[in-house]
C-alpha atoms as one frame of an Amber mdcrd trajectory, in Angstrom:
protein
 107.488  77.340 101.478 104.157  78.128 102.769 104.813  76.995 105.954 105.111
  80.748 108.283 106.997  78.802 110.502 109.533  77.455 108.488 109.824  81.007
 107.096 111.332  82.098 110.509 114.486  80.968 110.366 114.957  82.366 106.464
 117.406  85.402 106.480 115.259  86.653 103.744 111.650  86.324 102.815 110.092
  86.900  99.244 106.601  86.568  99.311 105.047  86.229  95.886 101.785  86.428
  94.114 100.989  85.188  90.763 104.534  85.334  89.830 105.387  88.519  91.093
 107.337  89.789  93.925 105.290  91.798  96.544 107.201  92.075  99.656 110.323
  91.156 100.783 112.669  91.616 103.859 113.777  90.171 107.141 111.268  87.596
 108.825 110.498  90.568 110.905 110.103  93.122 108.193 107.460  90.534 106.558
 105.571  89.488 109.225 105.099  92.786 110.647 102.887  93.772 107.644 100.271
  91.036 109.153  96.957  92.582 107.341  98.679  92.726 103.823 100.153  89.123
 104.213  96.613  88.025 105.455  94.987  89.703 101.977  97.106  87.591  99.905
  96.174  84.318 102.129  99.126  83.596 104.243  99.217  84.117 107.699 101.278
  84.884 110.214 103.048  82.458 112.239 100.982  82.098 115.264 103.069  82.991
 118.061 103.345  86.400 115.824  99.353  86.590 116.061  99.885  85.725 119.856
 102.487  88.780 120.254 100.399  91.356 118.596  97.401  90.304 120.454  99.320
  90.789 123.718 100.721  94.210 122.449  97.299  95.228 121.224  95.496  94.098
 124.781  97.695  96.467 126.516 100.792  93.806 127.433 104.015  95.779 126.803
 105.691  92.984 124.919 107.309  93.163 121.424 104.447  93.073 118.573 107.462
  91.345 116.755 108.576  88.334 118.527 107.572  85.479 116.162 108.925  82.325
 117.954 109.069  81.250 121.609 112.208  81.985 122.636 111.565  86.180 121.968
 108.315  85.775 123.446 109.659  84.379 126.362 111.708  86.396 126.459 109.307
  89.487 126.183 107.203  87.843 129.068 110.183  87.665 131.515 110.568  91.186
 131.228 106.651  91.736 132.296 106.983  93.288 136.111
């Protein structure tokens, strides 16, 4: 698919590019390499852009969480 969001819920994720396999992993493991999936024109689901944004402002929340219930989960935790 290239659909990032559909991608989530995969148990594995090959990402390809003219035929050939460049990454692969875990939803996680892919996504987490943002800049290198953003090279080959994919992006990153968005509540993945949203988590590393908060991580990267200073938020102590998980860079990872890629759908709303971790990142909900991440912001509960805030004190």
């Amino acid at each position: 698919t290239h659909y990032m969001d559909e991608a989530l819920y995969a148990d594995r994720v090959i990402v390809m590019n003219e035929g050939k396999i460049v990454m692969q992993g875990t939803p996680k493991e892919v996504f987490r390499q943002a800049e290198s999936i953003s090279n080959l024109g994919l992006d990153v689901p968005p509540l993945g852009k949203l988590s590393r944004m908060l991580a990267s402002s200073g938020i102590l929340v998980d860079p990872d969480a890629l759908n709303v219930d971790e990142l909900v989960n991440e912001l509960c935790q805030l004190k």
